[in-house]
C-alpha positions as CSV (number, residue, x, y, z in Angstrom):
1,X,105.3,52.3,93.9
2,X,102.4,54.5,92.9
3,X,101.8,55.5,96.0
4,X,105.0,57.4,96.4
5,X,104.7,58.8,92.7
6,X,101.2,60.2,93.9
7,X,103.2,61.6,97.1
8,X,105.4,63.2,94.5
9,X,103.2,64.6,91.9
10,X,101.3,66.5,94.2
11,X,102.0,70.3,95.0
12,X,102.8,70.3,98.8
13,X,102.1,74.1,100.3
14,X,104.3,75.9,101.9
15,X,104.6,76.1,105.4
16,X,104.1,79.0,106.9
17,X,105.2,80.3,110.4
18,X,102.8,81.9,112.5
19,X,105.1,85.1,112.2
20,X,104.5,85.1,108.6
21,X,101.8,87.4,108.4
22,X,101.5,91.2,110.1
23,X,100.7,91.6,113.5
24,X,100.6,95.0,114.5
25,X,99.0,98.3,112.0
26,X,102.6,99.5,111.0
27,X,103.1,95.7,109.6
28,X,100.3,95.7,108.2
29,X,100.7,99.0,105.9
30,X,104.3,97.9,104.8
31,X,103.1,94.8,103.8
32,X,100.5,96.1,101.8
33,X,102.5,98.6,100.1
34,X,105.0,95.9,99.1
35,X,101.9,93.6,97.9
36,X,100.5,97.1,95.9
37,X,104.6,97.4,94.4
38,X,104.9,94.2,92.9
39,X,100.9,94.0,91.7
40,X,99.7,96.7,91.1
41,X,97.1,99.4,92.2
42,X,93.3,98.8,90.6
43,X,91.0,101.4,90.6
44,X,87.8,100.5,90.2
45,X,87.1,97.5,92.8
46,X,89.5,95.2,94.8
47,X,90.9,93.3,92.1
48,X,90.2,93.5,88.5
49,X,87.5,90.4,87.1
50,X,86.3,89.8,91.3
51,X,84.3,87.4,89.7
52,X,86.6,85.2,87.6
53,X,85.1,85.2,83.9
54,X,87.9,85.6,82.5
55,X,91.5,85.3,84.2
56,X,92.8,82.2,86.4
57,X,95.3,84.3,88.4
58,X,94.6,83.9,92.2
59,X,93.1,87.0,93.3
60,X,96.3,87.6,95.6
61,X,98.4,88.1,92.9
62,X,96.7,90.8,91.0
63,X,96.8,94.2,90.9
64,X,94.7,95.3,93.9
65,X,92.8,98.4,95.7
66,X,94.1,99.8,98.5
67,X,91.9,98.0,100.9
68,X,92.3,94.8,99.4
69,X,95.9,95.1,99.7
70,X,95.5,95.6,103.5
71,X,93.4,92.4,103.8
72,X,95.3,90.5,102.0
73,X,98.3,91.8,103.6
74,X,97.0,90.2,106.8
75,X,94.9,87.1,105.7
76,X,96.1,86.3,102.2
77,X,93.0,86.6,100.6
78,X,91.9,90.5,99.2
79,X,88.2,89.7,100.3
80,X,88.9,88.1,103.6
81,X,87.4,90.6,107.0
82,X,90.6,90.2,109.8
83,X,89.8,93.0,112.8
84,X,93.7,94.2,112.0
85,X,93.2,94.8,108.6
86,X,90.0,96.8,109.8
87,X,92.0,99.2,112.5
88,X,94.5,99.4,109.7
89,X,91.8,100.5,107.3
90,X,90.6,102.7,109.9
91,X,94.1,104.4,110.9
92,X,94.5,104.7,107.0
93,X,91.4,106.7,106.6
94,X,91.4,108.6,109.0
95,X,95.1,109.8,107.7
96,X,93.5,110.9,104.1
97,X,92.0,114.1,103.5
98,X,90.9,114.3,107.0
99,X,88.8,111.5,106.8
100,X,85.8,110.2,106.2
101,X,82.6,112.0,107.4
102,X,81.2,108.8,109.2
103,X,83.4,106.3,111.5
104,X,81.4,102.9,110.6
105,X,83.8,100.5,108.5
106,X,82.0,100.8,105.3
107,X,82.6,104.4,105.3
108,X,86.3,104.0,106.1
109,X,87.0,101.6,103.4
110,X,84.7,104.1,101.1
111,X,87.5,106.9,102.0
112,X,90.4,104.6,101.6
113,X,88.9,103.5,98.4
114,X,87.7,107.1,97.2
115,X,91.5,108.1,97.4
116,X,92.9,105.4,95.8
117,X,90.4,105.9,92.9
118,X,91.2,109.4,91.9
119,X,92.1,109.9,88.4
120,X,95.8,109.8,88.2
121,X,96.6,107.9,91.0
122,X,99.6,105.6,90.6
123,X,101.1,102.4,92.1
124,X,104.3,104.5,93.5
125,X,101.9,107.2,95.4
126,X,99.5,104.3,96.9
127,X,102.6,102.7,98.3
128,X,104.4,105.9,99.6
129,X,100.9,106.5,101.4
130,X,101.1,103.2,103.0
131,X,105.1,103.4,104.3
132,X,104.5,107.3,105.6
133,X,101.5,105.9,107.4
134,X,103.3,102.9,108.7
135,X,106.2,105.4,109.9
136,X,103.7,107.8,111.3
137,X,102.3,105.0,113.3
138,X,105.0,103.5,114.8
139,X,106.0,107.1,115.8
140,X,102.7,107.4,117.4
141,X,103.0,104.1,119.6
């Protein structure tokens, strides 16, 4: 009998499929726009307390930078590397104020990041950048 109250008391995850996460660039950006939407965009770094010292909220469901919404987009976790969420990065930067002046990934998130830090920016813009650059690139394919 305690077994199957132990089964019972424990949170079981949800399963996801393996098409629940983004798989092409275009994906990617829409995904991140709607995680930016219902967060939140930080300024500042990729989510606000990175280092937990004083809120409990996972890091996926706070408000979040640009680039951390693209990660997390395709891996669930803002601070998680994925090679899509680095070609979306890249596609991203290179969209913004005609890019960045190097082509190395630190740069490109620096761009990404520079953008989505200027005074003023809002949620709505950060997430209309994201679905005109997921339209532009599913024109382009």
């Amino acid at each position: 009998m305690a077994t199957s109250l132990q089964t019972r008391s424990r949170v079981m995850p949800l399963h996801q499929s393996p098409q629940a996460r983004p798989t092409t660039v275009p994906a990617v950006f829409r995904a991140a726009a709607r995680i930016i939407a219902a967060n939140g965009l930080w300024q500042g770094d990729y989510v606000p307390d990175p280092f937990d010292r004083e809120m409990c909220i996972p890091h996926a469901l706070r408000p979040m930078s640009i680039v951390a919404a693209l990660k997390c987009a395709v891996s669930g976790d803002p601070h998680t590397w994925s090679m899509l969420a680095d070609e979306a990065i890249g596609v991203l930067a290179l969209r913004l104020n005609d890019g960045p002046e190097y082509g190395d990934i630190d740069s490109l998130e620096e761009h990404v990041d520079a953008w989505g830090d200027a005074e003023g920016r809002t949620t709505e813009s950060a997430v209309a950048v994201l679905e005109a650059a997921a339209d532009a690139n599913e024109v382009a394919s």
